[in-house]
C-alpha positions in Angstrom: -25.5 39.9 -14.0 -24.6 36.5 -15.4 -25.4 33.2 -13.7 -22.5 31.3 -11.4 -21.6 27.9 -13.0 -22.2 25.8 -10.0 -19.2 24.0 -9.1 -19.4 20.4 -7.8 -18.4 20.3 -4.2 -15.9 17.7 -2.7 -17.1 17.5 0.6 -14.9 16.6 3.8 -16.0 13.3 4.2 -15.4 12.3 0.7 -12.3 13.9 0.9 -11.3 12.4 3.1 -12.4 8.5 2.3 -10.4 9.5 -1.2 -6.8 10.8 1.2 -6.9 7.5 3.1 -7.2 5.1 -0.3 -4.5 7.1 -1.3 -2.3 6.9 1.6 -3.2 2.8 2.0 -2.0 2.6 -2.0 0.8 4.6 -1.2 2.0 2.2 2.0 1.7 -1.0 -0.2 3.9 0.7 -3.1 6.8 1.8 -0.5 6.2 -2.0 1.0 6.6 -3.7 -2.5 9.5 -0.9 -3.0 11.3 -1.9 0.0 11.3 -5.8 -0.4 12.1 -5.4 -3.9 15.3 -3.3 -2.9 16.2 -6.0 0.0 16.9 -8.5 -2.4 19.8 -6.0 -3.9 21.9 -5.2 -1.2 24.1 -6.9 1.1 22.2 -5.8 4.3 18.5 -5.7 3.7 17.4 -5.9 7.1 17.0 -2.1 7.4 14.8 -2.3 3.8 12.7 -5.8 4.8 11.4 -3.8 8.3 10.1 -0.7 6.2 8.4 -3.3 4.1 6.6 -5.1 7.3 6.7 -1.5 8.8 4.6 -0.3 5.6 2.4 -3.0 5.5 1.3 -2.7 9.3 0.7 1.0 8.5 -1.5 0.2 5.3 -3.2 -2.3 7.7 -4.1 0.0 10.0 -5.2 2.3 7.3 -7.6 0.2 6.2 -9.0 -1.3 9.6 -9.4 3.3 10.4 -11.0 3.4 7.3 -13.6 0.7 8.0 -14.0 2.3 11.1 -14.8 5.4 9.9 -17.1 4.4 6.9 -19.0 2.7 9.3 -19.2 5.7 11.8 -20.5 7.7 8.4 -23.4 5.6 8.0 -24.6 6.7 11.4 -24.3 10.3 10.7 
């Protein structure tokens, strides 16, 4: 019988860590996205709140993801 190849495993926590510095990238490129659109249109105010909206969001990204590297180091 041949020998499995051993795959490396993505574990949950890692996978997780990775899905939140996504998601906080993502916030800041719909935020740059959105200010750069307000300045095209006649009525940005809709586009300038998804941009603080955006921003808040990726804040609070990264204040859950200190939080929960932090809570790692315990475990």
């Amino acid at each position: 019988m041949p020998k499995r190849r051993r795959r490396p495993k993505l574990g949950i926590k890692t996978f997780h860590l990775i899905f939140i510095s996504i998601s906080v990238l993502l916030s800041v490129g719909v935020a740059v996205w959105a200010f750069d659109f307000a300045q095209q249109v006649s009525r940005p105010v809709g586009y300038v709140l998804t941009g603080v909206g955006a921003i808040l969001f990726g804040l609070a990204l990264v204040a859950y993801e200190i939080i929960f590297i932090r809570k790692l180091k315990d475990l």
